[in-house]
SEDRENLUM-310234 format. One record per residue: x, z, y of N, C-alpha, C in turn; chain; residue number from 1; residue in one letter. Coordinates in nm, 2 decimals. Layout:
N
NODE     nx     nz     ny    cax    caz    cay     cx     cz     cy chaine num residu
NODE      X      Z      Y      X      Z      Y      X      Z      Y      A NUM      A
...
END
This chain:
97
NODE     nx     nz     ny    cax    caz    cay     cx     cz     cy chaine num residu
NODE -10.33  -4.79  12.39 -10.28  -4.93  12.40 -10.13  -4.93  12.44      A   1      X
NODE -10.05  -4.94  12.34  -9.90  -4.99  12.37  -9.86  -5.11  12.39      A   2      X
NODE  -9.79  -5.10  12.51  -9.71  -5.25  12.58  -9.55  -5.24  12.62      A   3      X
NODE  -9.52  -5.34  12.65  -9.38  -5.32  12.67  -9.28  -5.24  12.71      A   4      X
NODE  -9.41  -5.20  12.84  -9.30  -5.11  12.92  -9.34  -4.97  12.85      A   5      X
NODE  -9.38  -4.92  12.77  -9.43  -4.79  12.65  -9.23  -4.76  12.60      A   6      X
NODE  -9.20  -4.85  12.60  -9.05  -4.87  12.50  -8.99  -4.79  12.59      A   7      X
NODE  -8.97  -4.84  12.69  -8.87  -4.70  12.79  -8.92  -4.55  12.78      A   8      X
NODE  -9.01  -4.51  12.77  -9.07  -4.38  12.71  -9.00  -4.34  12.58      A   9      X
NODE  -9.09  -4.46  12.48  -9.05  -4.36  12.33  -8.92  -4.37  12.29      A  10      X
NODE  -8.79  -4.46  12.34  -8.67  -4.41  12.33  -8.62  -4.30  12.38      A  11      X
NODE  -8.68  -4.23  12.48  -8.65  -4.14  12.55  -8.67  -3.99  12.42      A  12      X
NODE  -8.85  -4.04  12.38  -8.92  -3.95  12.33  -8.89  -3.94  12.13      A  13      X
NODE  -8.75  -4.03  12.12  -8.71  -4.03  12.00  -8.60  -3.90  11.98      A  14      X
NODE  -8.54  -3.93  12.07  -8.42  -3.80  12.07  -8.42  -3.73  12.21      A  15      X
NODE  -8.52  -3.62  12.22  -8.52  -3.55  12.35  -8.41  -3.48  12.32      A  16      X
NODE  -8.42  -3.38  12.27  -8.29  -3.29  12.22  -8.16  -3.34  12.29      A  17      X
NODE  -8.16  -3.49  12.21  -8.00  -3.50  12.21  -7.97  -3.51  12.38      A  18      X
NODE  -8.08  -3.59  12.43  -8.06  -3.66  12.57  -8.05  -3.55  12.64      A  19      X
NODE  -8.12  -3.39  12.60  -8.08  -3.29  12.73  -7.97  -3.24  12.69      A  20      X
NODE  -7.94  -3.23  12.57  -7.77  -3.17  12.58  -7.65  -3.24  12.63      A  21      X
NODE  -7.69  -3.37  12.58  -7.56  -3.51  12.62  -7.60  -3.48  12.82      A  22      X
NODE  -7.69  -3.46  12.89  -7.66  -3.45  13.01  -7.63  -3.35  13.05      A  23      X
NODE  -7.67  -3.21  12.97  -7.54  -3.14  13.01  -7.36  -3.13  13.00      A  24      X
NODE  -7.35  -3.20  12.85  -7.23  -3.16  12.84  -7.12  -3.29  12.89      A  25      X
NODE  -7.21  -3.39  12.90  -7.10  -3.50  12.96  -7.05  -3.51  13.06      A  26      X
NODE  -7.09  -3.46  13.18  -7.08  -3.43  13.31  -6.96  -3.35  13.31      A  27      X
NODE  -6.98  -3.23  13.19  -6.83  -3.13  13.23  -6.74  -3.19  13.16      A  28      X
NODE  -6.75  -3.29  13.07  -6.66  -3.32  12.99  -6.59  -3.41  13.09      A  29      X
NODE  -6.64  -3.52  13.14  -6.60  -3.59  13.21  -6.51  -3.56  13.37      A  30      X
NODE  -6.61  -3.45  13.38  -6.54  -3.32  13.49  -6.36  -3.33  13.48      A  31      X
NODE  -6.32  -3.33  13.33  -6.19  -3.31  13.33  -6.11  -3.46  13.37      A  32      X
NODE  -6.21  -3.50  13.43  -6.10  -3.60  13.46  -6.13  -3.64  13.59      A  33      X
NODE  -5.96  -3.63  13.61  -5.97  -3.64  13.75  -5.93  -3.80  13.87      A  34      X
NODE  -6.01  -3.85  13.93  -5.95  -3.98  14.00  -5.91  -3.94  14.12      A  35      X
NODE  -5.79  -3.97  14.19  -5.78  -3.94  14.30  -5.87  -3.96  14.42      A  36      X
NODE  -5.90  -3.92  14.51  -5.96  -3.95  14.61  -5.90  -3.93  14.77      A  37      X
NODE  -5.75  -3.92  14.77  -5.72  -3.91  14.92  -5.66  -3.81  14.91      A  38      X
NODE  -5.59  -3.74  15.07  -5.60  -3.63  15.07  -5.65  -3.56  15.19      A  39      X
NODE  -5.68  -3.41  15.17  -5.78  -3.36  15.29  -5.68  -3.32  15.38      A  40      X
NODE  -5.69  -3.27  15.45  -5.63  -3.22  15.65  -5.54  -3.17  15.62      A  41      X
NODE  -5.52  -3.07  15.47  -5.38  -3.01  15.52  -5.28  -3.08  15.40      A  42      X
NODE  -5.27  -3.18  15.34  -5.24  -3.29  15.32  -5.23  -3.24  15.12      A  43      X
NODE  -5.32  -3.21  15.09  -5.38  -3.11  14.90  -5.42  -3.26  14.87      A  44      X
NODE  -5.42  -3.33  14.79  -5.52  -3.40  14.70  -5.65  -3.37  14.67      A  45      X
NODE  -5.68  -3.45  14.70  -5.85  -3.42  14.65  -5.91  -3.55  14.55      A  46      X
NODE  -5.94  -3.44  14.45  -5.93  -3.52  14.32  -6.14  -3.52  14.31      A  47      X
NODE  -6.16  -3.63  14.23  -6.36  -3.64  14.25  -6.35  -3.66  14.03      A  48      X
NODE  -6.46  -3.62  14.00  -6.50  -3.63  13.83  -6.57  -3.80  13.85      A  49      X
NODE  -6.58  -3.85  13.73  -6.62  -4.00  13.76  -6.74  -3.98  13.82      A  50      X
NODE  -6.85  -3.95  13.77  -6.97  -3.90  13.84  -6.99  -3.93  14.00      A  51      X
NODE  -6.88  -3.79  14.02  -6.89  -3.80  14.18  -6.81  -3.89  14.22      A  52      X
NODE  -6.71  -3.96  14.18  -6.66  -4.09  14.24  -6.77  -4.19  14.25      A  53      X
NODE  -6.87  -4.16  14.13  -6.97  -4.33  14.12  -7.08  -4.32  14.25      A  54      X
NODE  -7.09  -4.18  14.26  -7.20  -4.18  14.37  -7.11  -4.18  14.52      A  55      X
NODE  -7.01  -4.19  14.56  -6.94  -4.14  14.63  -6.85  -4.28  14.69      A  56      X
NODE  -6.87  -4.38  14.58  -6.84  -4.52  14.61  -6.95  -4.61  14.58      A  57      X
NODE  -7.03  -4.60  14.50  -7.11  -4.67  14.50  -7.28  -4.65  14.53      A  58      X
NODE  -7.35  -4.50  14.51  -7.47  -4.51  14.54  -7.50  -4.47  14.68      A  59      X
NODE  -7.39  -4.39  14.74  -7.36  -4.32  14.93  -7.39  -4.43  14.99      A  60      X
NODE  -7.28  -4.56  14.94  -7.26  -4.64  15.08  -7.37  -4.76  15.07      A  61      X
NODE  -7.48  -4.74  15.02  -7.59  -4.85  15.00  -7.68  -4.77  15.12      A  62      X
NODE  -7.67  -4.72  15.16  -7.77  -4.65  15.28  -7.74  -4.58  15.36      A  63      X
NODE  -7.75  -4.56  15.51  -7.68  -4.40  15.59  -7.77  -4.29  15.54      A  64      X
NODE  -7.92  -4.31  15.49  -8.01  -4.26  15.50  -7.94  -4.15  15.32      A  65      X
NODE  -7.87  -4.08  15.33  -7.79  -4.01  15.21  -7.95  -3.96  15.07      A  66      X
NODE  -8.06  -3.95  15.11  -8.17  -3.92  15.03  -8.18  -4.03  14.93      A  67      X
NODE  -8.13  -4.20  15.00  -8.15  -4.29  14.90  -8.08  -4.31  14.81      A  68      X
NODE  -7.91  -4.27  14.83  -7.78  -4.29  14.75  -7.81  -4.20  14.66      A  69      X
NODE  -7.90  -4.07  14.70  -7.91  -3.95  14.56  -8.04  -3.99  14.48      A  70      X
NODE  -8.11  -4.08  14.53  -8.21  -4.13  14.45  -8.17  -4.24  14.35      A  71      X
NODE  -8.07  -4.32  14.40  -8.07  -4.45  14.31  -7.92  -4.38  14.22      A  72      X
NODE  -7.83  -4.30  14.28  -7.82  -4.24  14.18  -7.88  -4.13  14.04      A  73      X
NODE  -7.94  -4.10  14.09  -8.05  -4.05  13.95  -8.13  -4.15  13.87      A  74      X
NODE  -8.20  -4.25  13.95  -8.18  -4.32  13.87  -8.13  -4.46  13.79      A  75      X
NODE  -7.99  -4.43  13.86  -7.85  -4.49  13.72  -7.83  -4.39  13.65      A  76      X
NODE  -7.85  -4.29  13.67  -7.80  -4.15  13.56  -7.94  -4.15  13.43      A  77      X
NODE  -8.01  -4.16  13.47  -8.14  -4.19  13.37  -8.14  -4.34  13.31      A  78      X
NODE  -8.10  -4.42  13.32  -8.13  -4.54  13.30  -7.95  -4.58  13.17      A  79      X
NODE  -7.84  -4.51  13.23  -7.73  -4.49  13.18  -7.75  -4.39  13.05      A  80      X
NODE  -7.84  -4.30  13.06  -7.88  -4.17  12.96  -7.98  -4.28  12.84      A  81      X
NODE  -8.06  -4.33  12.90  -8.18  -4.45  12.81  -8.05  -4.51  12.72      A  82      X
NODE  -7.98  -4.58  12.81  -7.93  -4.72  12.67  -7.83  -4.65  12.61      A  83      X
NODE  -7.76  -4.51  12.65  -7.73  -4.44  12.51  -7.83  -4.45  12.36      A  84      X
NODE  -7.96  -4.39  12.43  -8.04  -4.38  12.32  -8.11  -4.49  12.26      A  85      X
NODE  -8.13  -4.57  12.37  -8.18  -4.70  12.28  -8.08  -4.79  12.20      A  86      X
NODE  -7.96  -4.75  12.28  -7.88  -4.81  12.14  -7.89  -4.70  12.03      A  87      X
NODE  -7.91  -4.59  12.01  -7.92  -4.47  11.88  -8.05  -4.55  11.82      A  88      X
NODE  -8.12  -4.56  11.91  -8.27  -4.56  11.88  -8.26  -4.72  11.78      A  89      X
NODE  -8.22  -4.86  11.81  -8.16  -4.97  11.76  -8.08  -4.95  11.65      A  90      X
NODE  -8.00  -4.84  11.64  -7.93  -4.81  11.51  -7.99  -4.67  11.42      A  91      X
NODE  -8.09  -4.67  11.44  -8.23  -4.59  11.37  -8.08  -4.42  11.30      A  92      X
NODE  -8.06  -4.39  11.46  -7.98  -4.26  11.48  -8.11  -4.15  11.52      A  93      X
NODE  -8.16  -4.08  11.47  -8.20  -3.95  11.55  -8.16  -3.80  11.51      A  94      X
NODE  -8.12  -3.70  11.59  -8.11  -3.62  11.57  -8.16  -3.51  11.60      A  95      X
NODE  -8.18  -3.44  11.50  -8.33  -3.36  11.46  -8.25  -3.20  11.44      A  96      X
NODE  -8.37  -3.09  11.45  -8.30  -2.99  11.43  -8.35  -2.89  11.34      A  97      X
END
């Protein structure tokens, strides 16, 4: 019996492939870029990848309890990984091997 919420699945289950390689390689891609972040004690720049700026500004400071910021970060990183594919999945994109 399929229902609504079935759809967050089979976009997932349309292009697995693509979705585990796009989360590996976006992360390092993105890696190359750098936002400032301050600088440390002996006065170096310390530079963060968007990633770690997003968790580092926005999923950290929603809780002291640091287990929740790494949870609701995972899942915006999942939910961010979905509407890649469900937009692929809406423009009847799959890639197959």
């Amino acid at each position: 019996m399929k229902g609504w919420w079935t759809k967050f699945f089979e976009v997932f289950g349309k292009n697995p492939l693509f979705i585990f390689v796009l989360s590996g390689v976006l992360p390092r891609l993105l890696g190359l870029i750098r936002i400032s972040n301050g600088l440390d004690p002996q006065g170096k720049s310390i530079y963060l990848p968007p990633f770690g700026w997003f968790y580092e500004y926005v999923c950290k400071p929603v809780s002291s309890n640091l287990n929740i910021g790494s949870l609701l970060y995972a899942i915006c990183m999942i939910f961010f990984y979905w509407l890649i594919v469900w937009w692929m999945d809406k423009k009847k994109i799959y890639v197959k091997v």
